[in-house]
SEZAMI-845793 format. One line per 2 residues: number of its first residue (from 1); their letters; for each residue x, y, z of C-alpha. Coordinates in nm, 4 decimals, decimal comma. Example, Ala and Ser with C-alpha at 12.3 -4.5 7.8 and 13.67 -1.06 7.14 Angstrom:
1 = AS = 1,2300:-0,4500:0,7800; 1,3670:-0,1060:0,7140 .
This chain:
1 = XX = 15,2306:4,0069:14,4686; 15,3614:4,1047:14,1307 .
3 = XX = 15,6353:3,9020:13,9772; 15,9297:4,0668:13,8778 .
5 = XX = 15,9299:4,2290:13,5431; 16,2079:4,2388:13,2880 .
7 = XX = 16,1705:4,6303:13,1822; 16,4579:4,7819:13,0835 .
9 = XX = 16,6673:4,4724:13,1404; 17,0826:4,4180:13,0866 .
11 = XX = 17,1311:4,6490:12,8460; 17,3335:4,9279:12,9357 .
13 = XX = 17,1923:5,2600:12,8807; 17,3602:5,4519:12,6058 .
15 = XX = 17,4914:5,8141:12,6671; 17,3292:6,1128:12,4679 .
17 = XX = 17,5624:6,1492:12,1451; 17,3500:6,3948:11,9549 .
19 = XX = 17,0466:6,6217:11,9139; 16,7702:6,4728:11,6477 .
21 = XX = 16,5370:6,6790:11,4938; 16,1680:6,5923:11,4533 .
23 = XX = 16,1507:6,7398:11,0814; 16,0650:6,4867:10,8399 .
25 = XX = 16,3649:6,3412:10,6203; 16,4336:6,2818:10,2371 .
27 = XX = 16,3523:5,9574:10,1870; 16,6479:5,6712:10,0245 .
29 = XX = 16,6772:5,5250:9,6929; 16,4303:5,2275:9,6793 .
31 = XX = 16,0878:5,1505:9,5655; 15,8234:5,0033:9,7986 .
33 = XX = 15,8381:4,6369:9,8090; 15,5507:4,3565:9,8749 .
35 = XX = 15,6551:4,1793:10,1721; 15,6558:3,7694:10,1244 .
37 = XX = 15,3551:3,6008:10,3168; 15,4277:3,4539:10,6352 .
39 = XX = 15,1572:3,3445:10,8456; 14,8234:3,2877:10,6848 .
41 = XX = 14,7162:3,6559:10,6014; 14,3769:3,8034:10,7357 .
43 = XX = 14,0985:3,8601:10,4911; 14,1027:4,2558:10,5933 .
45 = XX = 14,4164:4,4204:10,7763; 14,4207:4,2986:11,0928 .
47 = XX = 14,6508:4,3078:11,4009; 14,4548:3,9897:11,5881 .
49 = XX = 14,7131:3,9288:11,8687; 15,1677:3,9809:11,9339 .
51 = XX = 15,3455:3,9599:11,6210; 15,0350:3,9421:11,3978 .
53 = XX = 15,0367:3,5451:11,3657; 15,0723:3,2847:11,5882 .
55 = XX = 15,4107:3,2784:11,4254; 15,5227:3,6274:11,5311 .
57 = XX = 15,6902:3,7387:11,1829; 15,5782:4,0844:11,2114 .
59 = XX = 15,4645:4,1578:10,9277; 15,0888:4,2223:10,7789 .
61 = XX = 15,0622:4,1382:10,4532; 14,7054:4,2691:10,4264 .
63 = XX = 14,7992:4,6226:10,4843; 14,8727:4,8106:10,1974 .
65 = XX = 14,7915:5,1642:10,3380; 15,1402:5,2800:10,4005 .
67 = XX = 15,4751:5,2861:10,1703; 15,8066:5,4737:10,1169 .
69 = XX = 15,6516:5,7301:9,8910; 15,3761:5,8480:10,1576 .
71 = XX = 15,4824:5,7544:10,5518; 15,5896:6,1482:10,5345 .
73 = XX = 15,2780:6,2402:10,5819; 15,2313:6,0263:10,8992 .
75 = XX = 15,0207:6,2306:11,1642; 14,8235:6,1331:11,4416 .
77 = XX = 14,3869:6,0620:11,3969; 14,3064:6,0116:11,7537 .
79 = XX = 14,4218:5,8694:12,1118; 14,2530:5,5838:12,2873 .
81 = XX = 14,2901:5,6382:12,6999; 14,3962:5,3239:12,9108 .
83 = XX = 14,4032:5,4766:13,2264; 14,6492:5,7549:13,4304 .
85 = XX = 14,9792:5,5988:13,4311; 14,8898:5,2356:13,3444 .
87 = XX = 15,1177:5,1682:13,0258; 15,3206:4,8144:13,0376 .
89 = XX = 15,4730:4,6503:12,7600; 15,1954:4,5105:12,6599 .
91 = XX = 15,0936:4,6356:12,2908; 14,7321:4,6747:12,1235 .
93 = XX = 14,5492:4,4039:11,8873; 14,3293:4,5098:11,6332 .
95 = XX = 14,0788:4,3069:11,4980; 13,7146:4,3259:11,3871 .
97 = XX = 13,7086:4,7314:11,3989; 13,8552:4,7021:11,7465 .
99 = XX = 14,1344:4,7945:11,9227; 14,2236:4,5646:12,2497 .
101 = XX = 14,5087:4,6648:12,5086; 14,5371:4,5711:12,8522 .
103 = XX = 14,7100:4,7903:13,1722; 14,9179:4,8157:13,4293 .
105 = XX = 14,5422:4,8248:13,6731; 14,4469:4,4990:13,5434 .
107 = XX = 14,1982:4,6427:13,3257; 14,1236:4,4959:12,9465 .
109 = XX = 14,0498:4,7782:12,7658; 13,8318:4,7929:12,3810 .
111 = XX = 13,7710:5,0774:12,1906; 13,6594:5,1329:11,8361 .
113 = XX = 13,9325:5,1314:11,5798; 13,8228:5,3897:11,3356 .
115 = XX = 13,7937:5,6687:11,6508; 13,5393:5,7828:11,8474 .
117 = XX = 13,4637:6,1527:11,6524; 13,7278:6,3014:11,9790 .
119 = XX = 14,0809:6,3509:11,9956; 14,0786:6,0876:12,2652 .
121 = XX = 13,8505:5,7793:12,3100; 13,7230:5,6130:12,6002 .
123 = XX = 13,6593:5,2544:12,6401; 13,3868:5,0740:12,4717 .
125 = XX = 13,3513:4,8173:12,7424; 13,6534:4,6580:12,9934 .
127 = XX = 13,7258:4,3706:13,0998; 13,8944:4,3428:13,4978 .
129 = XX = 14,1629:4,1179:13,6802; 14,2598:4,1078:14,0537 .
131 = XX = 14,6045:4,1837:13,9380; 14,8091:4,3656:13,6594 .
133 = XX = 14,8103:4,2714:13,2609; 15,1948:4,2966:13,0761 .
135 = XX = 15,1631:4,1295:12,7712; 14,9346:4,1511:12,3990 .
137 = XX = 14,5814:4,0414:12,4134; 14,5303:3,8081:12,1265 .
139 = XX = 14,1345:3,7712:11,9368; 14,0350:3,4231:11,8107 .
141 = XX = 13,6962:3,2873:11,7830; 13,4883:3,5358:11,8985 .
143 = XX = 13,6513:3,5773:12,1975; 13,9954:3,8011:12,3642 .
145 = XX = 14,2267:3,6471:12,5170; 14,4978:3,7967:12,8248 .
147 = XX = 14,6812:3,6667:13,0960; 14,7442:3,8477:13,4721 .
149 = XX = 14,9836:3,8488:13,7472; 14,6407:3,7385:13,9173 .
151 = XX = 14,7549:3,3699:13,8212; 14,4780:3,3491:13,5685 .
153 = XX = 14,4354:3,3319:13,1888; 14,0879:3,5648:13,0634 .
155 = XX = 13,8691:3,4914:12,7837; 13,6619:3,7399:12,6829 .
157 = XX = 13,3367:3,8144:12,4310; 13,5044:4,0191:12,1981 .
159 = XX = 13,2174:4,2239:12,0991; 13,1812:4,3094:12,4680 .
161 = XX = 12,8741:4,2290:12,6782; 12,6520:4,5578:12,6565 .
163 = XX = 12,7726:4,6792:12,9699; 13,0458:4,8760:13,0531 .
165 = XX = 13,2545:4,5709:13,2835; 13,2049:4,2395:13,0840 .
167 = XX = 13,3001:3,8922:13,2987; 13,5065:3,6497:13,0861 .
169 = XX = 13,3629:3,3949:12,8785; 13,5997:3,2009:13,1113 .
171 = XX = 13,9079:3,1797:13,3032; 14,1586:2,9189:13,3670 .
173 = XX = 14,3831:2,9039:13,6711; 14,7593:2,9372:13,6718 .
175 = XX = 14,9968:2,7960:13,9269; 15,2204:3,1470:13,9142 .
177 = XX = 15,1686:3,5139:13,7181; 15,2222:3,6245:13,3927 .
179 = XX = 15,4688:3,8452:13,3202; 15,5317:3,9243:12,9225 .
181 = XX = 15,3837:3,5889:12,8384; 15,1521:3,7230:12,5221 .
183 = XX = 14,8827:3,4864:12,4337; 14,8886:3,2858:12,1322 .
185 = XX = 14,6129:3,1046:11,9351; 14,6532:2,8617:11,6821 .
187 = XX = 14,4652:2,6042:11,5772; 14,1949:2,6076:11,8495 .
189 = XX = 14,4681:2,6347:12,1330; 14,5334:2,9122:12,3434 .
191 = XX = 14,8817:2,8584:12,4925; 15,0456:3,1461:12,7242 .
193 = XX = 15,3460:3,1078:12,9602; 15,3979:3,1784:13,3438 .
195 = XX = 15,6773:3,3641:13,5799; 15,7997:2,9884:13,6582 .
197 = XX = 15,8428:2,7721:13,3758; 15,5481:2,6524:13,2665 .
199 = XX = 15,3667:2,6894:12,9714; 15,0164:2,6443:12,9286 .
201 = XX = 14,7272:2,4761:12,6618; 14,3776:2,5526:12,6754 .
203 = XX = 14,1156:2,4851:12,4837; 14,0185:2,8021:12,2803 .
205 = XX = 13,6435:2,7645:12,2879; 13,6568:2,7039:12,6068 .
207 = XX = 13,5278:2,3636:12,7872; 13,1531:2,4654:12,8994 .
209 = XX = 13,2264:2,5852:13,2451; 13,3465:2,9246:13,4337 .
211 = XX = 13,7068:2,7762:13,5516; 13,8812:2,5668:13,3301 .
213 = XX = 14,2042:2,3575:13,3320; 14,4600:2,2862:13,0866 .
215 = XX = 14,5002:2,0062:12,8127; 14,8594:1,9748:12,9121 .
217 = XX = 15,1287:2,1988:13,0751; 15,5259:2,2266:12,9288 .
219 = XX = 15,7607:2,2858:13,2082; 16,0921:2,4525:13,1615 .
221 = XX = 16,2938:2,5171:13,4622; 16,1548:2,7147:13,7976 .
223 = XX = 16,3625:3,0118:13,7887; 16,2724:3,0166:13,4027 .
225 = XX = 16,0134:3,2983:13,2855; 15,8639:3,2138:12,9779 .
227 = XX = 15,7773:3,4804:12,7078; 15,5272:3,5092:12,4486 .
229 = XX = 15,4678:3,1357:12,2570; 15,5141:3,1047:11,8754 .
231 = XX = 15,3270:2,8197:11,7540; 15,4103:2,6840:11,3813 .
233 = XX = 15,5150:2,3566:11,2197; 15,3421:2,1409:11,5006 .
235 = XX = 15,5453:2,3085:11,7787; 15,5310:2,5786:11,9943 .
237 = XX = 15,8500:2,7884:12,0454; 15,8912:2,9866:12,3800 .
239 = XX = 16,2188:3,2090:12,4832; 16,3194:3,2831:12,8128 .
241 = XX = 16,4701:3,4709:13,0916; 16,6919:3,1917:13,2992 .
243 = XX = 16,8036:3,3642:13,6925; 17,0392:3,1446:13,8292 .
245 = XX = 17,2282:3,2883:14,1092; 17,5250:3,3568:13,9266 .
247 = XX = 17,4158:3,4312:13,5526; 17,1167:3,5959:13,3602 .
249 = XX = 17,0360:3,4163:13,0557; 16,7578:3,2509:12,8263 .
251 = XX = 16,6511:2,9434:12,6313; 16,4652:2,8412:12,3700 .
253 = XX = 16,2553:2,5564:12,4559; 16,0524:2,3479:12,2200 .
255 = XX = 15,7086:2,1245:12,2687; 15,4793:1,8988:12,0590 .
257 = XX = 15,1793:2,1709:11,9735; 14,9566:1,8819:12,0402 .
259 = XX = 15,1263:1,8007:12,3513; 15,2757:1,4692:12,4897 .
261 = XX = 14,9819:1,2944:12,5441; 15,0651:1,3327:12,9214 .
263 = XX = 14,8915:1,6157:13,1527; 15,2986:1,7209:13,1732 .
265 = XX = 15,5203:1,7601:12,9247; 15,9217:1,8009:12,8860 .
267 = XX = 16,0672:2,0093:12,6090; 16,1161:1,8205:12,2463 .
269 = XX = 16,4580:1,9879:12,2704; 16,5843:2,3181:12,3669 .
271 = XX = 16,8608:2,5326:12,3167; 17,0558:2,8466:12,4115 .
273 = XX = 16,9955:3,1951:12,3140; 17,2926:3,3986:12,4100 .
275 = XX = 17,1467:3,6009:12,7130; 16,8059:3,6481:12,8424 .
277 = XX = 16,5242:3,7230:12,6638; 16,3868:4,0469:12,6522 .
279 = XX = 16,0469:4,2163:12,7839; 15,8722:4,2091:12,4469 .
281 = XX = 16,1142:3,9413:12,2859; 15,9446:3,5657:12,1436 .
283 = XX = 16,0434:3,3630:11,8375; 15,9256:3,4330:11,4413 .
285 = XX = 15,9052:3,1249:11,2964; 15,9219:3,0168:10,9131 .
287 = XX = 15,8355:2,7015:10,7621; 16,2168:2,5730:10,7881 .
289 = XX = 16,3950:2,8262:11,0371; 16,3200:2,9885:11,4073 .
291 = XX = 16,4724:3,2972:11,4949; 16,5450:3,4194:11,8481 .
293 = XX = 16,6501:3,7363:12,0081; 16,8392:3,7666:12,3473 .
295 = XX = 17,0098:4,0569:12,5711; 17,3284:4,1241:12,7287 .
297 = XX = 17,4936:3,8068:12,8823; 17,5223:3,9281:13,2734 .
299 = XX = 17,7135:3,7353:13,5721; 17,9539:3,4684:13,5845 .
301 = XX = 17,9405:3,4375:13,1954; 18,1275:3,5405:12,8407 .
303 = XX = 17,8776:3,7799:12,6397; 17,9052:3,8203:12,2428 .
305 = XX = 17,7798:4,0097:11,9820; 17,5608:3,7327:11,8364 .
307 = XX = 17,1996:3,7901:12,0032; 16,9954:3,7148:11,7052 .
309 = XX = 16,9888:3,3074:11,6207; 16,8678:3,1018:11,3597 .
311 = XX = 16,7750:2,7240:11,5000; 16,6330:2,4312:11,2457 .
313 = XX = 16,2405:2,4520:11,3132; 16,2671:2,0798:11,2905 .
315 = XX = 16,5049:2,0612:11,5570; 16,8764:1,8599:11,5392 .
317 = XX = 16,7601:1,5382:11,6405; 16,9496:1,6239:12,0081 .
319 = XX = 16,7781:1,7379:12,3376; 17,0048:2,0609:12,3181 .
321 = XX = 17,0918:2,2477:11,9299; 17,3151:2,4726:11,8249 .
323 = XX = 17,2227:2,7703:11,5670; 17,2367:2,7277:11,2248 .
325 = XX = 17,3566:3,0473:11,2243; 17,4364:3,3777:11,4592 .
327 = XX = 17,3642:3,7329:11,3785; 17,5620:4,0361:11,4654 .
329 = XX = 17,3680:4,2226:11,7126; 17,6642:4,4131:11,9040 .
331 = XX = 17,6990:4,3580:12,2709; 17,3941:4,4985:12,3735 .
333 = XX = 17,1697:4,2657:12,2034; 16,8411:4,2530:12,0234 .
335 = XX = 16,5237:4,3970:12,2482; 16,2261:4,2234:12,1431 .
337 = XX = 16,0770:3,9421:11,8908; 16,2442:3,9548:11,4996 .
339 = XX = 16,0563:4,0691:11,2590; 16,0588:3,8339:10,8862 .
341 = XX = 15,9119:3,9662:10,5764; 16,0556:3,9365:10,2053 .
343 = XX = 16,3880:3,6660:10,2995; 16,5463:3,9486:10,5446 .
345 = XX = 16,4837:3,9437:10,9207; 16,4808:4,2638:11,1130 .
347 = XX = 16,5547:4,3254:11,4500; 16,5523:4,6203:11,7144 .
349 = XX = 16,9438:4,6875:11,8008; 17,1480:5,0128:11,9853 .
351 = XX = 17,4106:4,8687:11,8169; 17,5258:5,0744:11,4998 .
353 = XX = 17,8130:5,0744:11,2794; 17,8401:5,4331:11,2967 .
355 = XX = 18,0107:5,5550:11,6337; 17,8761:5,8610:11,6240 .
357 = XX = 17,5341:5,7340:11,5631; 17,2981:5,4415:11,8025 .
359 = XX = 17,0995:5,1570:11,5860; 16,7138:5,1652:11,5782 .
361 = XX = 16,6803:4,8428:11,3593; 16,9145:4,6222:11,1655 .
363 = XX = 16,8179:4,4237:10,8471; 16,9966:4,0523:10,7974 .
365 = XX = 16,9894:3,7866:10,5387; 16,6899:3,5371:10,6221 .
367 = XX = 16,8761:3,2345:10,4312; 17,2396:3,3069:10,5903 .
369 = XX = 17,5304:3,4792:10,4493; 17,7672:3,1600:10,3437 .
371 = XX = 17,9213:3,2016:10,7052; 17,8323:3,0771:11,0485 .
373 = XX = 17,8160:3,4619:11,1691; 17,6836:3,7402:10,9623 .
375 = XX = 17,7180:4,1135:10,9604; 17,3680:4,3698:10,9072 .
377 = XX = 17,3314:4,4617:10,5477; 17,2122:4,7762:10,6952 .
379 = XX = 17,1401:4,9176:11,0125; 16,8371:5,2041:11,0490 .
381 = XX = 16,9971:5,4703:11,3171; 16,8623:5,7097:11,4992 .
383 = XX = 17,0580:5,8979:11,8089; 16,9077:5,8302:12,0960 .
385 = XX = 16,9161:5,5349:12,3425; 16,5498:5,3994:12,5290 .
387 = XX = 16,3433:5,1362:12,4936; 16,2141:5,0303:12,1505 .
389 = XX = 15,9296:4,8136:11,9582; 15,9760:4,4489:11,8059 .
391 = XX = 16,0147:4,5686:11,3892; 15,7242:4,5951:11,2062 .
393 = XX = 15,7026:4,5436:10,8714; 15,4337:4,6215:10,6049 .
395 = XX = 15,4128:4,7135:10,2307; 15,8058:4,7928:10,2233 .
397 = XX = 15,8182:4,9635:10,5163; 15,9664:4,9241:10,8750 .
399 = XX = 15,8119:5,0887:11,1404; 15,9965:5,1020:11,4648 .
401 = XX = 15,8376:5,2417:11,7951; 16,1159:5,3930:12,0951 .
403 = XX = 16,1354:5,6322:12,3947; 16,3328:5,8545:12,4044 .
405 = XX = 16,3351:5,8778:12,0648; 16,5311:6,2309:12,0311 .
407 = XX = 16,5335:6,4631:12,3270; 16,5452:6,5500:12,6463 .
409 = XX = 16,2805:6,5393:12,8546; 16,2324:6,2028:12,7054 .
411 = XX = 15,9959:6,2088:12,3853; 15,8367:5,9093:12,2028 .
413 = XX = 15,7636:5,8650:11,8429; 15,7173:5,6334:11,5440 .
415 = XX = 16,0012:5,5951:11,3212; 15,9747:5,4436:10,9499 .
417 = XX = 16,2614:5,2935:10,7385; 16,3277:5,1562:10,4244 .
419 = XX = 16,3076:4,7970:10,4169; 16,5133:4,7562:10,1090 .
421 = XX = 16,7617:4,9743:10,3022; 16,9361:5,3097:10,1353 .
423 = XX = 17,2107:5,1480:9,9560; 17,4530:5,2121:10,2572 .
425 = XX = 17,5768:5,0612:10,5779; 17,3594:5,3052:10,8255 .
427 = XX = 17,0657:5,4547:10,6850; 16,8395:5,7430:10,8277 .
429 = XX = 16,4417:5,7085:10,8620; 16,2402:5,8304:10,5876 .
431 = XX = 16,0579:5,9539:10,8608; 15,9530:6,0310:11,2536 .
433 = XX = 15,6298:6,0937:11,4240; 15,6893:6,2314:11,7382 .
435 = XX = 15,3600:6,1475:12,0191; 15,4637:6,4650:12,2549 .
437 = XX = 15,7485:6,6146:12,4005; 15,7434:6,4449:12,7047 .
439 = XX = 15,6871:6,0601:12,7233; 15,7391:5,7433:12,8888 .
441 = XX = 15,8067:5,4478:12,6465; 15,8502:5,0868:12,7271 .
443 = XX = 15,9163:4,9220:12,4052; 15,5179:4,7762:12,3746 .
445 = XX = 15,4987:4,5843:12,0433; 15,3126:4,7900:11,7699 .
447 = XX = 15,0359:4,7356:11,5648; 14,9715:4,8121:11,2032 .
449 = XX = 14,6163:4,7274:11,1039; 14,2855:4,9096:10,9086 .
451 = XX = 14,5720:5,2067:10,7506; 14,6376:5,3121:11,0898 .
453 = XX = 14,9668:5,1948:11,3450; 14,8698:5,2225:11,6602 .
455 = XX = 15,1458:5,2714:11,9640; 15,0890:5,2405:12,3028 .
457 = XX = 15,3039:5,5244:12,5465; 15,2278:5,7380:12,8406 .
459 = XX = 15,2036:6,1019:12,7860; 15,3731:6,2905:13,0938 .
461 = XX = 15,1940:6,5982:13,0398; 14,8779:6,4915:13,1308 .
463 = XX = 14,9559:6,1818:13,3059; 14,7789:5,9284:13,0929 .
465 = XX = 14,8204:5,5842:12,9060; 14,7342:5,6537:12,5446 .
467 = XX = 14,7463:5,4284:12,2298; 14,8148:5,6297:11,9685 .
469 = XX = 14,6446:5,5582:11,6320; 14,8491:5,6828:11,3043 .
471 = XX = 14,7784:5,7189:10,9589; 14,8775:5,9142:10,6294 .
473 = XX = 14,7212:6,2173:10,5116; 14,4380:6,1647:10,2410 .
């Protein structure tokens, strides 16, 4: 049986306040800027697994295709099928000409990244679980890696098998499902988390037979579902959705990359996140700072407006640490992972300044604002309410996925902001891409790799899960 998923968790749905148009818009005052590396940056643009790096900033350095001065001529190349109705909120990884993206039917899907010569492509090759797939597949060392509610992590040949089904490489055995847990890989590990509190270390490469086990296993609490690991500065960094009988909420827990030397392994410390963490939410961590994202408070506890959170990477020297710092999300909270890129952090929010107007994503100050809370410096609207994409953030530009994006029946499309903002508090996209008229959208992380972003949504009018590849016009 499927665990439960976390789509379209505490946030309250937001009421219709006003009809968008699809035209493109005037873009704001404000050049293009270069964002400032992150993780180690791929030697061609890449999207190899959930946030781009095993750190999750969200941004790809390497891709210089788009910027302020051209994302108005964003149109779609092609469509790559994943089924009828088999979307999640898992996103696509792109690497080595590629495109990866699992489904809702437990099918691992490949597909060639420059298109097919067709509007819509087929699969290259699959790969198949007993169960269903809700998270980012992740490429590393030849191989693709994706966990399943079938309580089992998949590693896959990349480059397919020269059939049309391709067994994995290998497989290791989970004591509960995945839910959301996106693989990571960093430094020869592949670490993913389960429905119950554990999180998981393999050995990348594998260990030289069909089924294997884990070096060690980090164990949170039982009713804890751990999301998507970030793995940087010798630690990995998961976030997670606590269900206690009385209260929703989430932690940030913290373990040795390496592990403890034991086969089990307790948290190096840990800390609260202000509500639970969301479907596509995990940490982006810097060399000094790790930022989390949470949702609406629910139950027998007080919510705020602070779900974005800076902790020491280092840790406080406690079991349990406070923020450095809070960030003003509004009550709603912040949907998926942060995105860093050029000292600001970026985060999908509903919440806008504007009353009259709903937040797509706000921009804060990386380093603090010389108080314990701080305000957006700007916040990209939009005037619709759904389910939207973790930031991304290339070449000066901040793409944002969501459904509905401006209509109803319920659309889907790609907006693009400013990253240096428009010189105001609220500032309109400098552009939208709308997939079709009728959509269903559930917030599945984007990808921006090879001058293309590529969005993952289900187009109602035919009934089929499509990832969407995007580009400008030559």
């Amino acid at each position: 049986m499927r665990p439960t998923s976390r789509l379209a968790t505490l946030a309250g749905i937001v009421a219709l306040v006003a009809p968008f148009g699809v035209a493109v818009m005037a873009a704001p005052a404000g050049a293009a800027g270069t964002p400032a590396p992150g993780g180690a940056a791929a030697a061609t643009s890449e999207w190899p697994q959930f946030g781009h790096s095993p750190q999750h900033l969200g941004t790809n350095p390497a891709e210089k295709t788009f910027s302020t001065s051209n994302v108005s001529q964003l149109h779609t190349l092609f469509t790559a099928d994943f089924g009828s109705n088999t979307l999640t909120e898992g996103g696509p990884a792109v690497a080595n000409g590629v495109i990866y993206v699992g489904g809702f039917d437990g099918n691992l899907n490949a597909y060639p990244a420059a298109g097919c010569g067709q509007p819509s492509c087929q699969p290259l090759w699959q790969g198949k679980a007993d169960n269903d797939f809700t998270s980012t597949p992740a490429v590393a060392g030849g191989l693709v890696f994706i966990a399943s509610a079938d309580h089992f992590l998949y590693a896959f040949p990349a480059t397919g098998c020269a059939a049309a089904v391709c067994a994995p490489a290998w497989k290791a055995h989970l004591a509960n499902g995945v839910v959301d847990s996106s693989v990571a890989v960093a430094g020869g590990v592949a670490y993913a988390g389960d429905s119950h509190g554990n999180l998981y270390a393999f050995t990348a490469a594998g260990c030289g037979a069909a089924v294997c086990t884990p070096l060690w296993v980090g164990h949170g609490k039982k009713t804890e579902q751990i999301g998507a690991p970030a793995v940087g500065n010798g630690y990995v960094y998961v976030t997670t959705f606590l269900n206690t009988p009385n209260l929703f909420s989430g932690r940030l827990l913290v373990f040795p990359a390496a592990g403890c030397g034991q086969a089990n392994c307790a948290p190096s410390w840990t800390a609260g996140i202000g509500g639970p963490a969301g479907n596509t939410a995990a940490p982006a961590v810097t060399k000094t700072t790790v930022f989390t994202t949470s949702g609406t408070l629910f139950g027998n506890g007080t919510n705020t407006n602070f779900h974005l959170m800076a902790f020491p990477a280092a840790g406080c020297g406690a079991a349990t640490c406070k923020p450095l710092r809070t960030y003003d999300t509004g009550t709603g909270g912040a949907e998926g992972s942060p995105a860093v890129s050029g000292g600001v952090v970026f985060a999908t929010t509903q919440n806008s300044p504007d009353p009259n107007t709903l937040g797509a994503v706000a921009a804060y100050p990386a380093a603090g604002c010389a108080k314990h809370r701080c305000e957006p410096m700007w916040t990209g609207i939009n005037f619709e309410s759904g389910p939207a994409s973790p930031p991304a953030v290339v070449n000066g530009v901040v793409f944002v996925g969501k459904g509905p994006a401006t209509s109803v029946p319920p659309d889907a499309g790609l907006y693009a902001f400013n990253a240096a903002g428009c010189g105001a508090a609220t500032c309109m996209p400098i552009n939208f891409l709308q997939l079709s008229s009728q959509q269903f959208y559930l917030g599945a992380p984007l990808a921006v790799a090879e001058g293309k972003v590529f969005m993952a949504s289900n187009d109602n009018i035919v009934n089929r899960s499509l990832v969407y590849a995007m580009s400008v016009r030559g």
